[in-house]
C-alpha positions in Angstrom: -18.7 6.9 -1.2 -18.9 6.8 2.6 -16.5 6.1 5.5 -17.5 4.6 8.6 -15.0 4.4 11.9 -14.7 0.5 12.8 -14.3 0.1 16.0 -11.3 -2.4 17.9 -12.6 -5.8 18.6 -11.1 -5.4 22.5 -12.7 -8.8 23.9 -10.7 -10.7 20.6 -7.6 -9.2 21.7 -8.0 -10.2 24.9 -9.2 -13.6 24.5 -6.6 -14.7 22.0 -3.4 -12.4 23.6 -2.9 -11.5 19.5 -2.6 -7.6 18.5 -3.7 -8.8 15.0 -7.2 -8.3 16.3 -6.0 -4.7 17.7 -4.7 -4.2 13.8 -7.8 -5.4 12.0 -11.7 -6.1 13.3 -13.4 -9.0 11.3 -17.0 -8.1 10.9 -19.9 -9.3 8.8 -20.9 -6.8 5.8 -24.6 -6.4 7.2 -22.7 -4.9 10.4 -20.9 -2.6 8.4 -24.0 -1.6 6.2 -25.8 -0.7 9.5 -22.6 1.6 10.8 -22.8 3.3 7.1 -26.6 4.0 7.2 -26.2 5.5 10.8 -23.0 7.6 9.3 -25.2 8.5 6.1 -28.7 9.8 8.1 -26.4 11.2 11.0 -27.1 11.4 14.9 -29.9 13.0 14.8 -32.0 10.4 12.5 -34.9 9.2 14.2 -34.7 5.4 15.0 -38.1 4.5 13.5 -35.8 6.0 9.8 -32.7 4.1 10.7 -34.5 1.3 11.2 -36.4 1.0 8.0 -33.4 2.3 5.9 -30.9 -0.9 7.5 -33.8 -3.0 6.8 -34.0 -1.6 2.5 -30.6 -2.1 2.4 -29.8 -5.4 3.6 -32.4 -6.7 1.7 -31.2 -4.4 -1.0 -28.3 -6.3 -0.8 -29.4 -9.7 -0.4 -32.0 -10.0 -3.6 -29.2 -8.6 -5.2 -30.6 -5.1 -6.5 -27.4 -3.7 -5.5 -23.6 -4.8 -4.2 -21.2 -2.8 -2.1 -18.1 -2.3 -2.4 -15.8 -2.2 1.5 -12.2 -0.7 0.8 -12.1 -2.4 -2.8 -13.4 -5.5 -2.3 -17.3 -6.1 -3.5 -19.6 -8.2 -1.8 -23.1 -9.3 -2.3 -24.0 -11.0 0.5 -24.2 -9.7 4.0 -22.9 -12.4 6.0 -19.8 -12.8 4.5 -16.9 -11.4 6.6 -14.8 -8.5 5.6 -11.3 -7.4 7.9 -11.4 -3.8 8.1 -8.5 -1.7 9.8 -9.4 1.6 11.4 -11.6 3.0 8.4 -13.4 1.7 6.0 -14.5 3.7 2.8 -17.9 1.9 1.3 -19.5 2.4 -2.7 -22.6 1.0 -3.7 -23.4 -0.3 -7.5 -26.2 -1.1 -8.7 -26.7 -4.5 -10.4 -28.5 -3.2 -13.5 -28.2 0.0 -15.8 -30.4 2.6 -14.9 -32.5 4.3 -18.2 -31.9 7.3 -19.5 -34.8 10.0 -18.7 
């Protein structure tokens, strides 16, 4: 399980004069997945790592070896759109059972 800080879509706010967008940020689930791999290899990952490992894992996700889970919901697809509030708290599953050693 990981958690990744989303941030406040300001300019939304602005434009539209509506605190919803101060209460909740839409964002597509590929954006998120790239926040989570920067929170799971930390600050001091090289680039060249990060990088590769967003790559892996959106295409992870998008030939379906795996889905994700953001704050209960799952998805399966990252350009579907997910409204997160403040934190969101990610789980991946894989699609098919794993063999016993």
């Amino acid at each position: 399980m990981l958690r990744v800080a989303i941030p406040i879509d300001v300019s939304a706010v602005a434009r539209t004069a509506s605190a919803a967008f101060a209460l909740a940020t839409p964002l597509r689930v590929g954006d998120v997945l790239r926040e989570a791999v920067h929170e799971a290899l930390g600050p001091r990952a090289p680039q060249d790592k990060r990088d590769r490992a967003v790559r892996s894992t959106l295409a992870g996700l998008r030939d379906g070896s795996f889905i994700v889970e953001i704050d209960g919901k799952r998805y399966a697809d990252p350009d579907e759109i997910v409204v997160c509030s403040g934190t969101a708290t990610l789980r991946f599953f894989l699609r098919r059972a794993l063999r016993a050693a």
